[in-house]
Backbone bond lengths (Angstrom), bond angles and torsions (degrees), N, CA, C in turn:
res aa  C-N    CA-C-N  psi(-1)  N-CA   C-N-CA  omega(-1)  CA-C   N-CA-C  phi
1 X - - - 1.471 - - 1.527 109.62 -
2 X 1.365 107.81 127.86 1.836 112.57 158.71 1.553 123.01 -28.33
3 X 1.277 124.05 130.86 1.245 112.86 142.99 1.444 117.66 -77.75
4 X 1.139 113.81 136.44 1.215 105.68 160.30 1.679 131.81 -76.51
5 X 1.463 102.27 148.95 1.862 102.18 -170.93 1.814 113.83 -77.27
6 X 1.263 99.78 70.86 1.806 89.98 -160.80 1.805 109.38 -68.15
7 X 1.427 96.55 -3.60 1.573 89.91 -168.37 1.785 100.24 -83.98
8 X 1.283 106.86 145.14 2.223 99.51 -162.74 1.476 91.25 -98.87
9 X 1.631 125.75 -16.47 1.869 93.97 168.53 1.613 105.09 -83.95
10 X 1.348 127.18 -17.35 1.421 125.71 178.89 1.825 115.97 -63.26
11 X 1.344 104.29 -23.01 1.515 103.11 -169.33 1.453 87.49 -102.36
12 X 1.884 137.93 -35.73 1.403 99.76 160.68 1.474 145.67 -78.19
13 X 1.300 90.11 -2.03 1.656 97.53 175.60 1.827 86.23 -79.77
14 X 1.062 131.22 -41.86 1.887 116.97 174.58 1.283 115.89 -75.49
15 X 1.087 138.66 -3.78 1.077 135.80 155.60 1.398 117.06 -80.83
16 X 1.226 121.87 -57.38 1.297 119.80 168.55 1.755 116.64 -41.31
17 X 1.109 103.03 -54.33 1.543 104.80 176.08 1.365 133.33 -44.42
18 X 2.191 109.99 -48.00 0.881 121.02 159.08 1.362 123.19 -71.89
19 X 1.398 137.54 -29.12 1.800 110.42 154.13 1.285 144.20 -58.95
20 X 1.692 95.78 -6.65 2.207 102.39 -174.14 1.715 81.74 -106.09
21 X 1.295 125.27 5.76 1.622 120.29 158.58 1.268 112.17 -74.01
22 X 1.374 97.84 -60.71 1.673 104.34 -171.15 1.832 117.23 -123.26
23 X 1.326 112.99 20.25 1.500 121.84 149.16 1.940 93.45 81.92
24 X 1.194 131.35 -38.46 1.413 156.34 176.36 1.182 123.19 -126.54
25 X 1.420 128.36 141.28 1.476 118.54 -171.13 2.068 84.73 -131.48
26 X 1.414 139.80 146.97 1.398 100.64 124.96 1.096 151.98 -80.58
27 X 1.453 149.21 173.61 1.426 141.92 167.01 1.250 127.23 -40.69
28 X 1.419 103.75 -32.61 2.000 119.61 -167.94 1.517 90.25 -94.27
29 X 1.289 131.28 -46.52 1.766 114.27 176.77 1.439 103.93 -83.29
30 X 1.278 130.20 -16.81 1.617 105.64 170.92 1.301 95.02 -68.35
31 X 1.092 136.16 -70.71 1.648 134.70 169.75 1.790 117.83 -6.09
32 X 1.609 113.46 -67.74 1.372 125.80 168.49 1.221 109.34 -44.74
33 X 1.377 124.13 -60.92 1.226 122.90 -177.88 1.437 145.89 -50.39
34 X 1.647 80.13 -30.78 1.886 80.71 -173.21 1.407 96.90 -122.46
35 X 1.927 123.95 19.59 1.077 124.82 169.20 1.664 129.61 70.26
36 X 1.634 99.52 18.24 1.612 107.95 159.09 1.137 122.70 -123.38
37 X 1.308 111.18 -171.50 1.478 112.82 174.30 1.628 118.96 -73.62
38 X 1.552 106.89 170.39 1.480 100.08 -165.60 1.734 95.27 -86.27
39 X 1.572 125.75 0.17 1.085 132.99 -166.48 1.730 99.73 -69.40
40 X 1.818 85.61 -64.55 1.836 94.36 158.41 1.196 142.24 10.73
41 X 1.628 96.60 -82.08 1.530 141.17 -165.59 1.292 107.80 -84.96
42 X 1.642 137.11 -40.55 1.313 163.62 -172.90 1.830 87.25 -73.17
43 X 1.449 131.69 -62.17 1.296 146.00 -162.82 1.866 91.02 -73.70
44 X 1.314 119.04 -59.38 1.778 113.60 -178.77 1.394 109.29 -52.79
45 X 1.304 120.33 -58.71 1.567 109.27 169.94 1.441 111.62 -59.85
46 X 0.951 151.31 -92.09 1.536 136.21 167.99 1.056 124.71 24.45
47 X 1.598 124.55 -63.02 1.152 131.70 -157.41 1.651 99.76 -117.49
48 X 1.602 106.26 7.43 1.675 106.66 153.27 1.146 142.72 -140.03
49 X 2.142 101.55 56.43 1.402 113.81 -178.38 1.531 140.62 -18.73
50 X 1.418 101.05 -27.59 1.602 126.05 -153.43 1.920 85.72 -85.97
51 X 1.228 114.01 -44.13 1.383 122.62 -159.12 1.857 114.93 -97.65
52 X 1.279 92.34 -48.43 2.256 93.92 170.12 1.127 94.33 -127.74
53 X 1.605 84.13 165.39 1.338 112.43 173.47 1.764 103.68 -135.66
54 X 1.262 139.22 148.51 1.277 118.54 170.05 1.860 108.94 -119.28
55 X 1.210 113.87 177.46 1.371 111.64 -136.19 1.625 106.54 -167.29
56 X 1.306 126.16 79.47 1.531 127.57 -160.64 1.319 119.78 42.82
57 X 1.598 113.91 32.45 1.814 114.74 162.13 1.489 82.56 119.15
58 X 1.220 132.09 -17.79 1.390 113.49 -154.73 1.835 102.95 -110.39
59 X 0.915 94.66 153.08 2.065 116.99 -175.50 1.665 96.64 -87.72
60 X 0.870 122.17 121.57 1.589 144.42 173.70 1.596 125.47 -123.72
61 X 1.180 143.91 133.75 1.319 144.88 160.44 0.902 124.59 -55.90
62 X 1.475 117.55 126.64 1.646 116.49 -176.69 1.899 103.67 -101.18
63 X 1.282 105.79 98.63 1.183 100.95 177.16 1.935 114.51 -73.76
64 X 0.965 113.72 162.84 1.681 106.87 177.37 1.721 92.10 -76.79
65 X 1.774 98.55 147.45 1.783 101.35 -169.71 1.392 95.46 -98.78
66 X 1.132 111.91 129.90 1.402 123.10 173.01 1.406 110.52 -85.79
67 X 1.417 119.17 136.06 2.166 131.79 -174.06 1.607 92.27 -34.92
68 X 1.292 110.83 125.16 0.988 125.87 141.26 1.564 127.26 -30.42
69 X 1.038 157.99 90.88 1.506 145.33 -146.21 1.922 95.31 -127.56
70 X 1.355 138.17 76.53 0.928 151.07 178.15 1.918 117.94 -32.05
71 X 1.772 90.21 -40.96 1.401 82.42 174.92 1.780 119.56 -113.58
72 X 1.434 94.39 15.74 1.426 102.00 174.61 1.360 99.48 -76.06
73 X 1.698 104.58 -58.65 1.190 109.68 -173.13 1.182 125.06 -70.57
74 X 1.369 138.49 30.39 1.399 155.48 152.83 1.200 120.46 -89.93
75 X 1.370 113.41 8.55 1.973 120.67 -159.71 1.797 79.06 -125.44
76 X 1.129 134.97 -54.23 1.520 119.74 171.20 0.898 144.18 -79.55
77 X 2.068 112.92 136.13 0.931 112.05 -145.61 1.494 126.76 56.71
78 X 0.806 120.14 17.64 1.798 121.03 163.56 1.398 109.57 -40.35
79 X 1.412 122.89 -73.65 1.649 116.04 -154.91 1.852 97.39 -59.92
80 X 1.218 134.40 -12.24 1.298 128.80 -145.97 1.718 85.04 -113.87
81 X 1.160 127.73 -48.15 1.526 131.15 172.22 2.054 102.11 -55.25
82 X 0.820 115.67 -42.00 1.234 108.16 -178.12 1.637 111.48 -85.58
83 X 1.362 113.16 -17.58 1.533 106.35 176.39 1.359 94.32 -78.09
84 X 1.201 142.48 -50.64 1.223 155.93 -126.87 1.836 99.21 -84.86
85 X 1.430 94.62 -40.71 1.827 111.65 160.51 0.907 140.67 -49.29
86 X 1.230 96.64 -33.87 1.659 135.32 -168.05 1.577 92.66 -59.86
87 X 1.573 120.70 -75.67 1.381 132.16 176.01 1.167 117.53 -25.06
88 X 1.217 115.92 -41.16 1.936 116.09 -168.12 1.541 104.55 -67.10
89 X 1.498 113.34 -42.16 1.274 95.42 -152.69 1.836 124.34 -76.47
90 X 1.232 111.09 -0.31 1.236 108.36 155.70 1.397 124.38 -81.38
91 X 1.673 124.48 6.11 1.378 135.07 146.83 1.085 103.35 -70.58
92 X 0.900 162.58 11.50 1.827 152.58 -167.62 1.587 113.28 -124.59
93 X 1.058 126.18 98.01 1.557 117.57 162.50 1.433 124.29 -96.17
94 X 1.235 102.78 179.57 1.844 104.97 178.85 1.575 108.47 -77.46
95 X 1.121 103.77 134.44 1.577 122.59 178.25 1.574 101.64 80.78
96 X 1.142 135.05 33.59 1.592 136.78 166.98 1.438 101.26 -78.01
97 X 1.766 118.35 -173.61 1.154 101.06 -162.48 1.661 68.58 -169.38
98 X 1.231 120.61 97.83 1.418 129.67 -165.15 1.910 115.39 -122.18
99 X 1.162 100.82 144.22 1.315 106.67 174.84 1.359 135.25 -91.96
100 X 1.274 130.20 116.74 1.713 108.27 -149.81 1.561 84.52 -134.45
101 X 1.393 100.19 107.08 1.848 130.77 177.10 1.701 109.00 -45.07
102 X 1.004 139.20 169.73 1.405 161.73 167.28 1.383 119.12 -58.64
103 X 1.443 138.76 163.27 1.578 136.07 -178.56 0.864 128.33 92.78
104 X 1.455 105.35 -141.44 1.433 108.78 -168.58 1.637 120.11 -141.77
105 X 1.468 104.98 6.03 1.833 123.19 156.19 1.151 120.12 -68.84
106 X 1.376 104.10 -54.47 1.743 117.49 -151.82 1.699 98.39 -76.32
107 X 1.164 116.00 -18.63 1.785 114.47 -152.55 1.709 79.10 -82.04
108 X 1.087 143.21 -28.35 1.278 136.34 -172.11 2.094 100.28 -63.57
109 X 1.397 86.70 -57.25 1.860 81.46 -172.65 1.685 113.34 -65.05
110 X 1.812 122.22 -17.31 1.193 120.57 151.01 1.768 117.44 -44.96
111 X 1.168 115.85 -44.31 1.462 127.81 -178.28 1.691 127.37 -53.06
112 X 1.735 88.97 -47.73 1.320 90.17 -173.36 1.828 108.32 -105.39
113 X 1.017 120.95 13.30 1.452 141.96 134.29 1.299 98.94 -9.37
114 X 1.735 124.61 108.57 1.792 122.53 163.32 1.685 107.27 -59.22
115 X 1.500 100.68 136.47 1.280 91.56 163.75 1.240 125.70 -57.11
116 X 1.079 126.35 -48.70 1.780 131.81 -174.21 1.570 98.56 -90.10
117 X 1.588 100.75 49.01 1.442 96.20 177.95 2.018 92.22 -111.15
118 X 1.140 92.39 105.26 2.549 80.66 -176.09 1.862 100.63 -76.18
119 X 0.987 127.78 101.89 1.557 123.55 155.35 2.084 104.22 -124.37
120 X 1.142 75.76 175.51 1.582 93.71 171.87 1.371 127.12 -111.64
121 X 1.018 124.30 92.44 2.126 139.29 172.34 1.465 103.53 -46.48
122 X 1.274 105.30 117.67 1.613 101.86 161.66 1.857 99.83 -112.52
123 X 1.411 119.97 129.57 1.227 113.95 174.94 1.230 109.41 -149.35
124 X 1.320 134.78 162.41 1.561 161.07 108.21 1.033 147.74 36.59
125 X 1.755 91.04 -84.53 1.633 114.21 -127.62 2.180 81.39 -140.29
126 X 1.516 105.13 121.47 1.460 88.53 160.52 1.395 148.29 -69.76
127 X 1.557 117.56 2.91 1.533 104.37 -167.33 2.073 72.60 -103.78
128 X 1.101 140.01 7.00 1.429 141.88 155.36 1.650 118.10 -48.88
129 X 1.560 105.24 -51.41 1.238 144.17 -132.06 1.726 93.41 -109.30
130 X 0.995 98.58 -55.27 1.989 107.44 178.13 1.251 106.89 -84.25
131 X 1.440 130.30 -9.49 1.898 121.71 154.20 1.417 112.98 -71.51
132 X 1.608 110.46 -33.66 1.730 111.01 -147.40 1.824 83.24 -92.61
133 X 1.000 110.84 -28.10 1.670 99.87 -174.92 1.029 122.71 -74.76
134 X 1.400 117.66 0.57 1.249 126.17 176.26 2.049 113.36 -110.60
135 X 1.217 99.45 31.81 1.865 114.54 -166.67 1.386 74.58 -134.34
136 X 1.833 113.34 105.03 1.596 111.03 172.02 1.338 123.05 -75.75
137 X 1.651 104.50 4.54 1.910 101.01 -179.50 1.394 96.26 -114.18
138 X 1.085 130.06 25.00 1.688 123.29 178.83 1.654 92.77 -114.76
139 X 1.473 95.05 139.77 1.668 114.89 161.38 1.125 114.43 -120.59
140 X 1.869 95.33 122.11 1.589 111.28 -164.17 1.844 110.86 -89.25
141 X 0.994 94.65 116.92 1.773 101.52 147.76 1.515 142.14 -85.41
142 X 1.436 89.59 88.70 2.123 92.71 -164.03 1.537 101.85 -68.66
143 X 1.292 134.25 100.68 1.846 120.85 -176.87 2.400 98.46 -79.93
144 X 1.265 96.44 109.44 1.553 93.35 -171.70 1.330 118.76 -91.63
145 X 1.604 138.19 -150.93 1.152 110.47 167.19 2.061 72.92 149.34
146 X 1.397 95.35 -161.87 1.856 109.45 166.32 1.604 101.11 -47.59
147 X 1.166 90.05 140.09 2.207 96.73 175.31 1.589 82.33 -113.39
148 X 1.371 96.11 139.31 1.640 110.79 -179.40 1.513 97.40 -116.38
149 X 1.494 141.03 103.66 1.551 118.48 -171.99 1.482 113.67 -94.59
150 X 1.639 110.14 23.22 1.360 94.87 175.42 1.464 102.11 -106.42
151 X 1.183 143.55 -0.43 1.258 125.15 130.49 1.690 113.61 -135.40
152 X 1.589 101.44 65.59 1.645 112.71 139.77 1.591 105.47 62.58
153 X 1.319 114.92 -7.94 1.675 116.62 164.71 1.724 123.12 -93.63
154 X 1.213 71.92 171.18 1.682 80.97 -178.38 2.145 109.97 -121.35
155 X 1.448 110.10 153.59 1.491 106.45 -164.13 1.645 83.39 -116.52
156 X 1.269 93.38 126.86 1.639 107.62 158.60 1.536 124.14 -39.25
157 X 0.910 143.79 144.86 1.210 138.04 -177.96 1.394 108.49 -117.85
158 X 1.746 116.69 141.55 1.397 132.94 -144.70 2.109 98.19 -47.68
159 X 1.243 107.74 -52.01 1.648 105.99 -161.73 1.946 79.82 -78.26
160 X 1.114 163.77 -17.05 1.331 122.27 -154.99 1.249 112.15 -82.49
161 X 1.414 111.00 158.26 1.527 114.11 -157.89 1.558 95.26 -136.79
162 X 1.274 117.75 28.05 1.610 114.80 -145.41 1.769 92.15 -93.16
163 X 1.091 122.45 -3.09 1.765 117.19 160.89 1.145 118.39 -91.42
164 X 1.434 125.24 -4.42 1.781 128.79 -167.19 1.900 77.47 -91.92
165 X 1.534 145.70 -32.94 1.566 123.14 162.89 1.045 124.52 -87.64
166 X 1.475 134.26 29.59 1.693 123.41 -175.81 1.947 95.13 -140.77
167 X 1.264 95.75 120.54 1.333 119.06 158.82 1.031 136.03 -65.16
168 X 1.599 150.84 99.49 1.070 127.14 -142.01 1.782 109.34 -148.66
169 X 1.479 98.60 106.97 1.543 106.84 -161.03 1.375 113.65 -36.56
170 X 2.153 113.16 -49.45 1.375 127.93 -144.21 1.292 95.71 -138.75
171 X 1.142 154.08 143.56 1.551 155.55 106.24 1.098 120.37 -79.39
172 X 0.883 108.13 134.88 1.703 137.74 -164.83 1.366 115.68 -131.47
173 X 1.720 104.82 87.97 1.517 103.47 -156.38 1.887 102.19 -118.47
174 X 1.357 108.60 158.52 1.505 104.63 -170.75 1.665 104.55 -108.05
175 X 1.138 112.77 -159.81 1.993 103.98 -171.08 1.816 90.38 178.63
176 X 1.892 83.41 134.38 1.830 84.73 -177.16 1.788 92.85 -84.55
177 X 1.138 133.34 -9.21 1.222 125.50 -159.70 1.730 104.49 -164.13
178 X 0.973 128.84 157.23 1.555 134.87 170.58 1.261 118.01 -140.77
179 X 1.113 140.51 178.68 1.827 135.89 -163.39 2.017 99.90 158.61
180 X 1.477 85.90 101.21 1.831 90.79 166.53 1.244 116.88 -27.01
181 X 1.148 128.96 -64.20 1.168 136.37 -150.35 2.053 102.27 -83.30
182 X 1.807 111.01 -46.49 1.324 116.37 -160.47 1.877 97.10 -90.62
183 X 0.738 130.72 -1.38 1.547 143.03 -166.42 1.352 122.69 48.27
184 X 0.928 154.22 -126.74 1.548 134.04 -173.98 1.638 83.11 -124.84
185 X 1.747 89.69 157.31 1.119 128.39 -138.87 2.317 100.60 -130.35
186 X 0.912 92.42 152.64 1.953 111.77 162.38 1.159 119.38 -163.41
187 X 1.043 112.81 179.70 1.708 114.48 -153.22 2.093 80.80 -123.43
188 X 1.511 129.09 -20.88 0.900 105.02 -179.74 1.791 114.52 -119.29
189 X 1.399 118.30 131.44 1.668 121.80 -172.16 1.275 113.23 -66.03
190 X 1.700 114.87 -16.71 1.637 109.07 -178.21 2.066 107.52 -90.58
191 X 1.668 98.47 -16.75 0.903 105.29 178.93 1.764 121.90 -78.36
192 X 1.582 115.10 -16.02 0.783 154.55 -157.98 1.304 91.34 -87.89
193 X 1.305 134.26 -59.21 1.558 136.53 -178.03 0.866 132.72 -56.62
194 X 2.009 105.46 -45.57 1.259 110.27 168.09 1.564 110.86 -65.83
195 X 1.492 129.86 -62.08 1.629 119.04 164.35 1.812 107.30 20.04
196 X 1.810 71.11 -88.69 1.622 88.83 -155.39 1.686 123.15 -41.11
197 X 1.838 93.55 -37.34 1.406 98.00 -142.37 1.630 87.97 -86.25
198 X 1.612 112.34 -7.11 1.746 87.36 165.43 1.301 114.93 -118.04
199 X 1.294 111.98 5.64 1.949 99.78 138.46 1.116 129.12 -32.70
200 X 1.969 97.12 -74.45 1.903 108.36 -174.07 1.294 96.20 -62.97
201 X 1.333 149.20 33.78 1.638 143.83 162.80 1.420 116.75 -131.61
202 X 1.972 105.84 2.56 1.659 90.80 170.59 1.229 111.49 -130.35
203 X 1.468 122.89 178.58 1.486 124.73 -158.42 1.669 98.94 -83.01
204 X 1.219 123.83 -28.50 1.909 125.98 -161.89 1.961 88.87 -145.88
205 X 1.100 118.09 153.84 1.407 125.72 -170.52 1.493 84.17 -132.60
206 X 1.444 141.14 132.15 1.465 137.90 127.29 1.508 124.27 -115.24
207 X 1.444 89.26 154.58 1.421 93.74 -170.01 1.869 98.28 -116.58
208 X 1.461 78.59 140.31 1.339 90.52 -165.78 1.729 113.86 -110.86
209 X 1.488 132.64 91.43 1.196 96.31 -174.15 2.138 93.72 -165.01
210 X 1.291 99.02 157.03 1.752 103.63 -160.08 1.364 99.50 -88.78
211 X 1.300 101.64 144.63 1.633 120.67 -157.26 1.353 114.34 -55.89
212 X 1.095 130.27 13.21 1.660 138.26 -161.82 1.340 83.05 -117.93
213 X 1.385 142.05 25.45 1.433 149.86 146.98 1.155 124.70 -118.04
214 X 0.968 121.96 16.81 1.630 148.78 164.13 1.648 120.63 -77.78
215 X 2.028 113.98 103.32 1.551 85.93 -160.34 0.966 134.93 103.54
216 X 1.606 119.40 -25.65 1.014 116.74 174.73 1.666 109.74 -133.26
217 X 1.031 120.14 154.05 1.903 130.01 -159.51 1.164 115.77 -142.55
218 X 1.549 103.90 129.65 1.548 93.17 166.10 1.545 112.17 -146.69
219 X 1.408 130.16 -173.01 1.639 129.29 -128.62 1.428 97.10 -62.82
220 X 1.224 161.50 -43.61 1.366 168.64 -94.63 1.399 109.02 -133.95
221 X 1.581 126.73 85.71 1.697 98.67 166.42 1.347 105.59 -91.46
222 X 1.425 84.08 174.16 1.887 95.65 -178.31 1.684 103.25 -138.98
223 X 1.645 113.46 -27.31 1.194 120.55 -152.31 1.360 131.21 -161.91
224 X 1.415 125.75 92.90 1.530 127.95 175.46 1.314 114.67 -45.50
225 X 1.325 114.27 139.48 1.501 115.54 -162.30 1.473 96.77 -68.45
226 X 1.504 139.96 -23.65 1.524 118.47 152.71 1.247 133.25 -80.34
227 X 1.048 105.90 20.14 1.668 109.93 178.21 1.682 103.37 -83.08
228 X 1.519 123.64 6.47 1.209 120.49 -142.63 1.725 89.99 -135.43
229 X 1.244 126.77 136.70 1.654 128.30 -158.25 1.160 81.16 -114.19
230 X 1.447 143.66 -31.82 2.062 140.80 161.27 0.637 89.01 -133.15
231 X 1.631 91.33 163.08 1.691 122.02 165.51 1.064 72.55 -132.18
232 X 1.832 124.38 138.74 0.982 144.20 150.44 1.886 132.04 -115.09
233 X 1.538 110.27 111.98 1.158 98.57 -177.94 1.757 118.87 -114.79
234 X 1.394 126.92 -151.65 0.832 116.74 177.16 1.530 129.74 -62.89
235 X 1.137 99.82 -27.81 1.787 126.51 171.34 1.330 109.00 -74.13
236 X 1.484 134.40 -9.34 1.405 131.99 -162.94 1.506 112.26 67.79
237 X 1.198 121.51 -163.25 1.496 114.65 -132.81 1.526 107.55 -89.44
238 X 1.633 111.36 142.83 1.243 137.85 179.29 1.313 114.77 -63.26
């Protein structure tokens, strides 16, 4: 029989240990494991924001979040964000009416957008918004709300309803992190809303994003890895 770990810095120093083992723990085997209840374990994370976070049942590391840096993070992984772009655009026809996600992936498939290509942009995020306005056959949909400028989006605001009128063939959504099991992932919750709310509004959802996001998760879901009709990476499809 188990002892149980009754001492509570002994089970986070074992807890901690067992997630940089296995990247995810769940609640019911951290429980098994260290021989308490999941009430326990539910109460140790609780009372150690700084350290977990949990995440569809599952125990995760809360690393400290480092500034968002919008145009740093546009310099990594570049050639692999733009291959990865590459794929969509034979999803795209004339007169579509497409959703083009936040960051620093997607602004590449804004780029290579034909000019005499006519669809309709639904977006976000402004450095989204200042590519597509410059594609003279695209009609832009800015969805506005709170402007957040540390990463260039905007947060829906509680009454807007402004996706329950827009139809939307394709979404084309990006992800700071992905995980089979935790589904894709962001680092921001307002960003997180929009995600969703133009998923449940389009006909095919893809996710678009370079394999150095594979595995890795962070606080924000948006998306069960079947909620997603592709995953598209630099290699083509997942």
């Amino acid at each position: 029989m188990k002892t149980p770990v009754t001492s509570k810095q002994s089970r986070i120093t074992r807890l901690r240990q067992l997630i940089a083992q296995n990247r995810t723990l769940h609640l019911r085997a951290a429980a098994d494991l260290l021989n308490v209840s999941e009430m326990t374990i539910r109460r140790d994370i609780r009372d150690n924001p700084t350290l977990f976070d949990t995440l569809g049942g599952h125990i995760i590391a809360r690393d400290p979040p480092a500034p968002y840096d919008l145009g740093r993070a546009g310099d990594l992984h570049k050639a692999s964000k733009k291959a990865a772009c590459l794929h969509c655009l034979p999803l795209i026809n004339a007169g579509d009416t497409i959703f083009i996600d936040c960051g620093t992936t997607l602004v590449h498939l804004v780029d290579m957008l034909p000019d005499d290509l006519a669809v309709t942009v639904i977006c976000y995020a402004m450095n989204i918004a200042d590519r597509t306005m410059r594609k003279p056959n695209v009609k832009l949909v800015l969805v506005g709300g709170e402007y957040h400028p540390k990463t260039g989006s905007f947060a829906l605001l509680k009454d807007d309803r402004i996706y329950d009128s827009l139809a939307i063939n394709t979404a084309f959504l990006s992800a700071a992190g992905f995980d089979k099991t935790l589904g894709a992932t962001c680092s921001s919750f307002h960003e997180a809303s929009q995600k969703r709310a133009a998923m449940a509004r389009a006909q095919k959802a893809v996710l678009v994003i370079d394999e150095s996001k594979f595995e890795k998760t962070s606080a924000a879901h948006f998306g069960k890895a079947s909620g997603f009709d592709l995953i598209l990476t630099e290699t083509g499809r997942r």
